[in-house]
C-alpha positions as CSV (number, residue, x, y, z in Angstrom):
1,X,-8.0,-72.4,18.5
2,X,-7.4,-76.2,19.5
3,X,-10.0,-78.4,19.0
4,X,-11.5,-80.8,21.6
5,X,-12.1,-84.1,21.2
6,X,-15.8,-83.4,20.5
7,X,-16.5,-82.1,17.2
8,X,-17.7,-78.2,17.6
9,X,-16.0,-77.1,20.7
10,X,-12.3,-76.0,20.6
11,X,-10.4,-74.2,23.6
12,X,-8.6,-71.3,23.0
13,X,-5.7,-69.8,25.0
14,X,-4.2,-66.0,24.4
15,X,-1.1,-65.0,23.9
16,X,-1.0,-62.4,27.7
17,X,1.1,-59.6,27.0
18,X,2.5,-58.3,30.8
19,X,4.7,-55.2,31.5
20,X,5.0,-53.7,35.1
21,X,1.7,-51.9,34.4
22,X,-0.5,-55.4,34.3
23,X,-1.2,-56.8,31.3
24,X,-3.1,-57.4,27.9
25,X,-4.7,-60.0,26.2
26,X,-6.9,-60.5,23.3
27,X,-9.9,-62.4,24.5
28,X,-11.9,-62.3,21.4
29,X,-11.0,-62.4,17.4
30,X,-14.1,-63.7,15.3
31,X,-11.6,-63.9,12.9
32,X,-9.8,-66.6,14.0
33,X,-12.4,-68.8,14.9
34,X,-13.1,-72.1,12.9
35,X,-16.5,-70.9,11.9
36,X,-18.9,-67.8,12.3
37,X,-19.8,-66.6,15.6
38,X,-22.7,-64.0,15.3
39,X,-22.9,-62.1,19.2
40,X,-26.6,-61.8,19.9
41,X,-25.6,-61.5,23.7
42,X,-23.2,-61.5,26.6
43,X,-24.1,-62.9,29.4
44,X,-21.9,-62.4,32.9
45,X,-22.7,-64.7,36.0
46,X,-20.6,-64.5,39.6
47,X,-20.3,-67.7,41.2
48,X,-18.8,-68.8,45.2
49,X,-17.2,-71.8,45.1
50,X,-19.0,-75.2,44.3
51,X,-21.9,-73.4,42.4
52,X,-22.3,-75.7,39.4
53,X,-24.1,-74.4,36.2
54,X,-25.7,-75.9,33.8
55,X,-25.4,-78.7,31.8
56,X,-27.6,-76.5,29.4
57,X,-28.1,-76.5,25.7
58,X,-30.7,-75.4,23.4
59,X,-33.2,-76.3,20.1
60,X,-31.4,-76.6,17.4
61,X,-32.3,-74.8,15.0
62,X,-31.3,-72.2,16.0
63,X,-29.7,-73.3,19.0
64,X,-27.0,-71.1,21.1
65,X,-23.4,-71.4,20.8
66,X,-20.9,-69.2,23.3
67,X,-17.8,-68.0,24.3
68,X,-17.4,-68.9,27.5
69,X,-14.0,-66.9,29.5
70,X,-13.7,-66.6,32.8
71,X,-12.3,-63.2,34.0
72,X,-11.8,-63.1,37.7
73,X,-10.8,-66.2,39.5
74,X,-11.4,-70.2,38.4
75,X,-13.9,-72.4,36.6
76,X,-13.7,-76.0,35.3
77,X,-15.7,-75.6,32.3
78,X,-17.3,-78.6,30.6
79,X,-19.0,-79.2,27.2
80,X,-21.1,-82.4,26.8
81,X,-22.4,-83.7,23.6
82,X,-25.7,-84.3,23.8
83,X,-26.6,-84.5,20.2
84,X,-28.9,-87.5,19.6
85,X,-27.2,-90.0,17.3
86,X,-23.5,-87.8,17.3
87,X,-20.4,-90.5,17.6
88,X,-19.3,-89.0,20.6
89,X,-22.9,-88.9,22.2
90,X,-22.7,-88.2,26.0
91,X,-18.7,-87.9,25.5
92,X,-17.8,-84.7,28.0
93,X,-14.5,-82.8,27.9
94,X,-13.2,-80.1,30.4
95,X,-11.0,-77.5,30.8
96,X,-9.8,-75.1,33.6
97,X,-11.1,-71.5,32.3
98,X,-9.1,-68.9,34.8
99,X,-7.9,-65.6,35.3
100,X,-4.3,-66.5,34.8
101,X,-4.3,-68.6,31.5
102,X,-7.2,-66.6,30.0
103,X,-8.6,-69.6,28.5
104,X,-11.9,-69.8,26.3
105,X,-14.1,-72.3,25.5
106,X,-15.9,-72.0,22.2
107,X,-19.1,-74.1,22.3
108,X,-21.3,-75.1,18.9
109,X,-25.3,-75.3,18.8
110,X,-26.6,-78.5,19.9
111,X,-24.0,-79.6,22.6
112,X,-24.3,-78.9,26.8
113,X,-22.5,-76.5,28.9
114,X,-22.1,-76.3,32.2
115,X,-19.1,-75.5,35.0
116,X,-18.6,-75.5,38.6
117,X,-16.7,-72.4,40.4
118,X,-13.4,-73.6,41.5
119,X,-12.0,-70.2,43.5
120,X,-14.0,-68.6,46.9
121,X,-15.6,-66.7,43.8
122,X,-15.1,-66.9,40.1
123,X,-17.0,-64.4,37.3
124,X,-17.6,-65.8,33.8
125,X,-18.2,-64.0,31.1
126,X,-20.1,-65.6,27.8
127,X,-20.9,-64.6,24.7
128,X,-23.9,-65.9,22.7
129,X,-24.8,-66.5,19.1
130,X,-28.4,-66.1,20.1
131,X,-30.2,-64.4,22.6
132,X,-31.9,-66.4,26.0
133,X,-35.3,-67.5,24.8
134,X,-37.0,-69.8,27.7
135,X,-38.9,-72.1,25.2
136,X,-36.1,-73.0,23.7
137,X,-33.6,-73.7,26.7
138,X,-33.1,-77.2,28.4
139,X,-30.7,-78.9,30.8
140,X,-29.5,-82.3,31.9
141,X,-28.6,-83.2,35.5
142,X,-25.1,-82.3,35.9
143,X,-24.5,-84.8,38.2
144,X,-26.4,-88.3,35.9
145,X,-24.2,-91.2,36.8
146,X,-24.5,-92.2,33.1
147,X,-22.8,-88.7,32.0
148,X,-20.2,-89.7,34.7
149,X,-18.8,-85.6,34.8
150,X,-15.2,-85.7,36.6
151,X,-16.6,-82.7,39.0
152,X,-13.6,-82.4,41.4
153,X,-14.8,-84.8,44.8
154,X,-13.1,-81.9,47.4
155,X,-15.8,-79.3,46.0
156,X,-19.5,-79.6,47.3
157,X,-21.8,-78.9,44.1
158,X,-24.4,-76.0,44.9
159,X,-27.1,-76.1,41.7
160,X,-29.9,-73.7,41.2
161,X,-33.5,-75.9,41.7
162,X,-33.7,-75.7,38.1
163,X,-30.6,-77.6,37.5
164,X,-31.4,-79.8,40.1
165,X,-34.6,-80.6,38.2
166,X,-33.3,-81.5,35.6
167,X,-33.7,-85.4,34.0
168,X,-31.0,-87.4,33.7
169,X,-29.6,-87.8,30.0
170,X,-31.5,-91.0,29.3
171,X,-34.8,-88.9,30.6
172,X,-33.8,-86.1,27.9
173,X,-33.0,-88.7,25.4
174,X,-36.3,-90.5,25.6
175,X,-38.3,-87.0,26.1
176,X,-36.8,-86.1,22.5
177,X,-35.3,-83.2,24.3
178,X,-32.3,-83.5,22.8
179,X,-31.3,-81.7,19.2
180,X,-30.4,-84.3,17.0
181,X,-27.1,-84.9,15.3
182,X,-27.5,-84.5,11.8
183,X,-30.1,-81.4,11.7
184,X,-27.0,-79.7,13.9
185,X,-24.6,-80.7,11.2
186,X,-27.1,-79.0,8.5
187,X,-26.8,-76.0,10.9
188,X,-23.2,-75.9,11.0
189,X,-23.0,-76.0,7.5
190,X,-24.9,-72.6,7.6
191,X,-21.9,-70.8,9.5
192,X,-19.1,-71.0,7.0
């Protein structure tokens, strides 16, 4: 598990064992992650190209963290930190999640997620420390100019109405939608 340069998400890639029958991979060891994961619920979503997800997060406490793989085809997967008063507030970084490398993204309470299908269609597979609960869910515009997301410029974003509803980080900031730095920390100290 390698850490990213925002403090509570780390990428992860599997060693992929292949033999003339296919080939095997361990996409998932609680065990060797940097802190407890507890699955509440897995969520699968197929995507055609463009569709852009997200940038979603959620109240902290309790918040949602995932496990975010992408099993059939190619995602570039982003986490945002949206965590009022962090050091790396509205800091992004992204990774390509594919069926190939058999990436995953490991994403802590209290920062955004969000990717954009890359392939004609791409199916990504997440697990969740918590289960959906619509009170408690929020986005940011994937798209705000003042998050500046590197979404590749030869792919036309397709976002749900939701997502393109969404206020722009300073919007959230001001709104006090945002779970706040230190009470995440507090969390986080809950999980070792």
């Amino acid at each position: 598990m390698d850490p990213l340069g925002i403090d509570g998400a780390w990428v992860y890639t599997p060693r992929v064992h292949t033999d003339p029958r296919g080939s095997f991979l361990e996409a998932f060891r609680a065990a060797d992650l940097p802190r407890r994961f507890d699955l509440a619920q897995v969520n699968c979503s197929v995507s055609g190209r463009g569709v852009l997800r997200g940038v979603h997060f959620a109240d902290v406490p309790p918040g949602q963290a995932k496990y975010v793989m992408c099993v059939s085809g190619s995602v570039l997967d982003v986490v945002a930190d949206l965590r009022a008063g962090s050091p790396t507030f509205g800091r992004w970084e992204a990774r390509t999640l594919d069926d190939r490398t058999r990436r995953g993204m490991l994403v802590a309470e209290g920062l955004g997620h969000a990717f954009m299908a890359l392939s004609e269609q791409a199916t990504v597979v997440y697990l969740c420390s918590q289960p959906y609960a619509p009170g408690r869910e929020h986005g940011v515009h994937p798209l705000d100019p003042a998050l500046a997301i590197g979404w590749p410029p030869e792919v036309e974003p397709v976002l749900s109405e939701k997502d393109a509803a969404a206020p722009s980080l300073d919007e959230a900031l001001a709104a006090g939608l945002l779970p706040d730095y230190r009470a995440c920390q507090e969390f986080y100290a809950t999980l070792h």
